[in-house]
N, C-alpha and C positions, 0 to 999 in steps of 0.2 A: 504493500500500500504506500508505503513511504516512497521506495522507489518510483511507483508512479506518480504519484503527486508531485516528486520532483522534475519530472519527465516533462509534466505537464507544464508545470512552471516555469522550465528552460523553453519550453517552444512559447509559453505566451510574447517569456524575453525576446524571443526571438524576432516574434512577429512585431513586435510593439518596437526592435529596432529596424526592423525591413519597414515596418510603415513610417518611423522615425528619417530614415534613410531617403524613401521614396517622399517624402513631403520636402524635405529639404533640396532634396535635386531635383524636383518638379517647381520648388519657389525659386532655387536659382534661376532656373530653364525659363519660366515664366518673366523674371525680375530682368534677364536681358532679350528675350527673344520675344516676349509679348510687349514691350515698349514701344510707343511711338512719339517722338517728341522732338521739333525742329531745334536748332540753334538760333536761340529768340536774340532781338536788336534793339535798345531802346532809342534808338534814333532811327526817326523816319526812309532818312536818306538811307544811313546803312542798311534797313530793313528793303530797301529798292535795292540796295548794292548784292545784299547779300540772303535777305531772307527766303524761307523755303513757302511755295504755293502748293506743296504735295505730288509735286512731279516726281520726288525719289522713291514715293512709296511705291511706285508699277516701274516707274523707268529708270529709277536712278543703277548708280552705279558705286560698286562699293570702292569707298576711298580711297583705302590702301592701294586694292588693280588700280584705280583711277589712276593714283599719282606711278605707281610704279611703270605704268606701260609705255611714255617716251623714253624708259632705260630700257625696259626692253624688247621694243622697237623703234630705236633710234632709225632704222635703214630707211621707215614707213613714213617720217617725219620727211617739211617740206627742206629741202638744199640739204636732209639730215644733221639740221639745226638744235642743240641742246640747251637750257638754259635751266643748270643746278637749281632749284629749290622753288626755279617758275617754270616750269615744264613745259607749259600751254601759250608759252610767249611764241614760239614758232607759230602758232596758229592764228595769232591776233589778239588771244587771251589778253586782259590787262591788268594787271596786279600793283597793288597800293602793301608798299614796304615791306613788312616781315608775314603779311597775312596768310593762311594757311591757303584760300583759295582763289582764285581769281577775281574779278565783278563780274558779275552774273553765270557766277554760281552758290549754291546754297546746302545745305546741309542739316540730315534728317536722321537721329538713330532709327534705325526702323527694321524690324527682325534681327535682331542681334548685332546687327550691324552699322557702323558710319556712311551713311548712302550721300552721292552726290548729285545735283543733277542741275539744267540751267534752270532762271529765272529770267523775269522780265529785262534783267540789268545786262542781259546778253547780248543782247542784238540792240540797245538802245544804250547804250552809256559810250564814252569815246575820250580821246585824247588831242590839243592841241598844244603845238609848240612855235613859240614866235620864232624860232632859227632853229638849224640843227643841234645846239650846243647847250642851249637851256632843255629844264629840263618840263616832261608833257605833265597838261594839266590836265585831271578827268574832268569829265563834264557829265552828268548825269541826265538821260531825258534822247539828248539828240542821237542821232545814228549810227551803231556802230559802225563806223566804214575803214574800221582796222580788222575786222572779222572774221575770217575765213570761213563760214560755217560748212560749207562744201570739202574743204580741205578738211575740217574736225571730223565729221562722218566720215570722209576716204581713212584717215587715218586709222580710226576706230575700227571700220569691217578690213581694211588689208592687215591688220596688227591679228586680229583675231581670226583670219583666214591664213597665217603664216604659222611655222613651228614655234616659234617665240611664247606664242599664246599659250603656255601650261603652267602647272604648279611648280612644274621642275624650274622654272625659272622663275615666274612671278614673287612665288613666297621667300626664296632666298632676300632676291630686289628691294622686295619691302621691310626688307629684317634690316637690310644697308640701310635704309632709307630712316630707318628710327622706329619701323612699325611696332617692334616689343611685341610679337605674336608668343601667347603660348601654348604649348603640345596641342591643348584641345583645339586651336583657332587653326598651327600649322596641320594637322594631317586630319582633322575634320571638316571645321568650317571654312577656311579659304579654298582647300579642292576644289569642295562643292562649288561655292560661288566661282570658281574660275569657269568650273567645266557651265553653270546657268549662263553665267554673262557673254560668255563663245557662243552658245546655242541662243542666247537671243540674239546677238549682233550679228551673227551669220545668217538668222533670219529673215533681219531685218534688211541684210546688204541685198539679198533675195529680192524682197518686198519694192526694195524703192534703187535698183540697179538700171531702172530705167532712165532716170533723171543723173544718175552721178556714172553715164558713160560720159566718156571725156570724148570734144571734139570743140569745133567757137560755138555753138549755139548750143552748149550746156554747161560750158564752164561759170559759175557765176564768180568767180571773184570775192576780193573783203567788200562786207559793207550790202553785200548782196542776196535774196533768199526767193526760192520761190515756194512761198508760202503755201499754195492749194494743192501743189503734187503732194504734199505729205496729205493732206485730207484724202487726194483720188487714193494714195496708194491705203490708207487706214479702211477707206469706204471699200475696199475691193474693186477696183476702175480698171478695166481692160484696156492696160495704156498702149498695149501691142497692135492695138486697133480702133486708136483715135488716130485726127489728122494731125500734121505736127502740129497746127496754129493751137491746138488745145493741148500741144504738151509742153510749151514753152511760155512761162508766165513768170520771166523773171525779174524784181525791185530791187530797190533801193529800201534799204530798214528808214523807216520814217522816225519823225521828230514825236515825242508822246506828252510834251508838256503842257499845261492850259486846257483842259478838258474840259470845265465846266463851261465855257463858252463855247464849243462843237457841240455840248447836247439839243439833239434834234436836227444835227447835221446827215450827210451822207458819208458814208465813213469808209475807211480804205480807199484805197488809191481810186477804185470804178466805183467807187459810193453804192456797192452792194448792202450797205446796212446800216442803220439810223440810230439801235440802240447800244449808248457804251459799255453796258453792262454786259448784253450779246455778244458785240465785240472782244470786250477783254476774257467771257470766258473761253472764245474761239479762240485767241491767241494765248491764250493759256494750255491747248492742246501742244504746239510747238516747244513748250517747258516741261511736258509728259504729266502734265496734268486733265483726267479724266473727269465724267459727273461723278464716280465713286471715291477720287483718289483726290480731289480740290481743295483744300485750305481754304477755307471760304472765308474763315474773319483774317487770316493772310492776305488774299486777295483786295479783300474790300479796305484793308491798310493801305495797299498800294492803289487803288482806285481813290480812295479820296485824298492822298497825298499829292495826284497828278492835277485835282481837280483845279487844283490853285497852283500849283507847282509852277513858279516863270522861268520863262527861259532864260539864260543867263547875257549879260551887257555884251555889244562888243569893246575885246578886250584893249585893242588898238586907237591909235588916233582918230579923229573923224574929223573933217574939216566943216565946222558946222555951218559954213556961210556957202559951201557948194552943197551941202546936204539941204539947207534952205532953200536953193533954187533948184532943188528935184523932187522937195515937196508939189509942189502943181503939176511937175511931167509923172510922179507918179499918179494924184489923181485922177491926171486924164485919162492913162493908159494903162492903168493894173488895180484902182479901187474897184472898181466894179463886179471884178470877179473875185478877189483878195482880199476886198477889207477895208476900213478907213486908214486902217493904222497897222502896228505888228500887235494892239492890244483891242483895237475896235474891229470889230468881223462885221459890223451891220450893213449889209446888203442883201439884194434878194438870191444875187450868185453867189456867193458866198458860201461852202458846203455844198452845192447843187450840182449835180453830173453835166459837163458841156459834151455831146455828142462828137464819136471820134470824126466824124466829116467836119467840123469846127475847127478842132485843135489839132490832129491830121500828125498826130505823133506812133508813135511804134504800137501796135493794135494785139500784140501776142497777149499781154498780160491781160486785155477785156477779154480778148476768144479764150484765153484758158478757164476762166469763169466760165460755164454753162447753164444754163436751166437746168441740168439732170444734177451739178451739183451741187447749186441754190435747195433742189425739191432735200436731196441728201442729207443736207450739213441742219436744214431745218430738223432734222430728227435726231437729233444727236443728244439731244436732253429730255426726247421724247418721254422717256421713264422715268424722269424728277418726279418725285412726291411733291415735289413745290413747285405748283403751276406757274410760278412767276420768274422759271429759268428755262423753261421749255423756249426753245429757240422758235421765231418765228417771223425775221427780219429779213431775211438772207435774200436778196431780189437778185435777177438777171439784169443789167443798167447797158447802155448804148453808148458809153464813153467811159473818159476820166473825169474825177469830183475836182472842182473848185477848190485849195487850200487856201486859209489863212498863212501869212508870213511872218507870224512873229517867230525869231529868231533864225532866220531867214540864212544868219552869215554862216551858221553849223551845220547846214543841212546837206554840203556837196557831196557829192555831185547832183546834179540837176538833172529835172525831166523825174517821170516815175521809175523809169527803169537804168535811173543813175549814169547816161549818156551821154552828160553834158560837164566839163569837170569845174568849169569856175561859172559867174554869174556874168561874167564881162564876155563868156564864150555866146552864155543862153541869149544875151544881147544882137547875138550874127547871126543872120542866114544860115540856111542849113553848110551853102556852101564852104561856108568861113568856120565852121564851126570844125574843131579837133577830129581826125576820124581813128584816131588811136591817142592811145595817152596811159600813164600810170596810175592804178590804186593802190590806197595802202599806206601811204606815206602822211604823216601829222604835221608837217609842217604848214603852215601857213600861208598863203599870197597874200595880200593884204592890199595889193591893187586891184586886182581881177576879183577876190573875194572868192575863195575854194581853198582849195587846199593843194600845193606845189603836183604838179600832177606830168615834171619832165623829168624826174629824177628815177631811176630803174633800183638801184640798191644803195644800202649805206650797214657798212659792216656785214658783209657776207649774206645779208637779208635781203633776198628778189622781193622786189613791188611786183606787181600784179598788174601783165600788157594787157589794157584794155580795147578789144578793136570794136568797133562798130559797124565796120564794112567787109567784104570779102577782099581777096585780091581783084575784083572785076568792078569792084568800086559798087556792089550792091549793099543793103541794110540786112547787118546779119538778123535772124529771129530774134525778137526780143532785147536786143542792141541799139536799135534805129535812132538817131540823132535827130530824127526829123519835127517838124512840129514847132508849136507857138513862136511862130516866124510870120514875119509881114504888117506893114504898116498898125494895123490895129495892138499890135504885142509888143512892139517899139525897137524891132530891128531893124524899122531904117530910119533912127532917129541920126538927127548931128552926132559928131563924137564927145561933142562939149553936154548933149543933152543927157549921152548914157553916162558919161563920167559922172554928172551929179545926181543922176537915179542911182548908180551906184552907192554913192557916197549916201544918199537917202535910206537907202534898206541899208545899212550898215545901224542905223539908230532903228531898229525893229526887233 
């Protein structure tokens, strides 16, 4: 009897430490791997620079690969460019001092893990420098046109379609690197997520390998994105059998500051859509933010910070007494469709789509928009429980929208699909206008008003040859220079006239 009772007593021990055991490593397991919670910002701006919208919860990418994979795939990198402890500088990446990540990217612990992924600050924040020798100022808001987002995706699927891409090499990398992995993270958890994050990006290069074959009418350059191919390729679009005019629909990253004065505008470049809330959750798709995966009081941080948000001064001299006598050659020839001011928008053009037989500029980026995927993209929130995000804006439009100009001098290149490099160019005839030129480069004009756009490299770093034309002197797809030219748009103004409309949008 005795014997049994002790029997008995050792196995309750037993059990009461197996379940002792089991609660403990189900509360660790839980304590990091059921966590979800961004890297919060108490400053507005830094929260635009850096904060997360929920894009890393589906798409992100775990930090450690993240930072580790320009070591090891330096080959895949552009000129196989390195830059120790900023990695993403080859790419156009911008980084402020000692920061862990670039601007516009953010960071989310989310299943055990440090996930990365972009934010809004990616393709809209930027750098300028008054000479080569000072040093670049960010700017927050205007366009990234140091960018490369095309180059960042090539890197990504050729890294992870190459032998580089394993654990055999990644987890050593990140151990160089400072990553402090232990046993469990090295021959458990990073495996895994090596072999998930191959197997999505090799998916992915699958999915959207139609737009990032290389030839002129699909290279987009920094500064450049064609925003709806990621929607056709997301929607399932049989892009092997549209015509090209609806597979080339390449921009320029737009300026995002001063919102509350656009509401009730036409919005994006063809003024497919009126509301900004619609708006910013569609381009919150581009950041790998979903209706399940959205930071919504995130979001709406960033949305009412732009709403006031001004553009910033120009930083340069202005001669205010030639700016004074290009106030009235502006009003006669650019209020109307632009605005009173770079702060008064009131007119009736103003926001409004002017038909491409009007403005008779490059036409890819309207035909890449269709009806089938206006009907599409309006479904994309169809299953919100909260009827007040179901998308329902998204129109088919006959042109390009009317912009305001405030802050007019950050926004080059010119023209929607960024084919125009300075604003003293957009002044000429098509004939006069540049039909190649460089992107890429921060430096300044401060005559012409753009951005130095004859320089090719500085320190081993190629700028980005932008052509416009073929060799037979035609408009490549979605390159074309052509457009708001001719007496009404003030390219056959005196030289003395555009010198002080110049000098005029420089105070905007």
């Amino acid at each position: 009897m005795i014997t049994g009772q002790r029997q008995r007593n050792w196995w309750k021990v037993i059990c009461l430490v197996v379940l002792f055991l089991f609660i403990t490593v189900s509360g660790l397991l839980a304590s990091r791997f059921l966590v979800d919670e961004p890297v919060r910002y108490a400053d507005d701006e830094d929260h635009f620079k850096y904060g997360s919208l929920g894009g890393e919860r589906e798409a992100g990418f775990p930090y450690w690969i993240w930072k580790a994979l320009p070591r090891v795939c330096t080959a895949q990198l552009p000129d196989g460019r390195r830059y120790p402890g900023q990695e993403y500088k080859a790419l156009g990446f911008l980084y402020e001092g000692e920061k862990l990540l670039p601007v516009g990217m953010s960071m989310r612990r989310h299943l055990g893990l440090d996930r990365v992924f972009l934010n809004c600050a990616a393709c809209h924040a930027s750098t300028v420098r008054e000479t080569p020798v000072t040093e670049p100022r960010i700017y927050t808001g205007m366009p990234a046109h140091r960018l490369n987002l095309m180059a960042f995706e090539r890197f990504l699927f050729d890294c992870a379609k190459s032998a580089a891409f394993s654990p055999d090499l990644i987890i050593p990398a990140i151990q160089e690197l400072g990553g402090g992995l232990n046993l469990f993270d090295q021959f458990v958890v990073y495996p895994l997520a090596v072999h998930l994050m191959r197997a999505r990006l090799v998916m992915l290069d699958q999915r959207l390998s139609f737009m990032l074959d290389k030839g002129p009418t699909r290279e987009w350059g920094p500064g450049r994105v064609d925003t709806f191919a990621f929607a056709k390729a997301l929607l399932n679009f049989r892009m092997d059998d549209i015509p090209l005019r609806e597979q080339v629909g390449v921009v320029d990253f737009p300026s995002i500051w001063l919102q509350k004065p656009r509401i009730g505008m036409q919005l994006h470049w063809d003024g497919n859509n009126t509301s900004l809330e619609e708006r910013n959750r569609s381009a919150a798709f581009g950041a790998g933010a979903t209706a399940p995966t959205l930071d919504r009081s995130a979001m709406k941080r960033v949305e009412n910070w732009l709403l006031a948000r001004e553009p910033p001064p120009y930083p340069f001299p202005i001669d205010q007494r030639v700016a004074a006598k290009g106030a009235p050659i502006y009003r006669r020839y650019c209020a109307g469709c632009h605005g009173i001011s770079g702060r008064n928008f009131t007119d009736d053009r103003v926001g409004k789509v002017v038909p491409i037989a009007d403005i008779n500029t490059d036409p890819y980026r309207l035909d890449s928009y269709t009806y089938d995927l206006a009907v599409n993209q309006n479904l994309l929130y169809a299953g919100n429980e909260n009827p007040d995000e179901r998308f329902s804006h998204f129109r088919k439009t006959n042109g390009y929208a009317n912009m305001p100009l405030d802050g007019i001098w950050l926004r080059a290149p010119y023209l929607h699909n960024g084919s125009v490099p300075t604003l003293r160019d957009l002044l000429e005839p098509r004939s006069k206008r540049p039909t190649k030129f460089y992107r890429g480069y921060d430096v300044y004009d401060q005559q012409r008003v753009g951005f130095v756009s004859t320089v090719n490299q500085e320190q081993g770093h190629h700028f980005f040859l932008f052509n416009t034309t073929d060799d037979k002197g035609r408009s490549l797809p979605g390159n074309g220079r052509d457009g708001h030219e001719g007496a009404r748009y003030g390219t056959e103004l005196p030289e003395t006239d555009k010198v002080a409309l110049i000098e005029h949008l420089k105070t905007f």
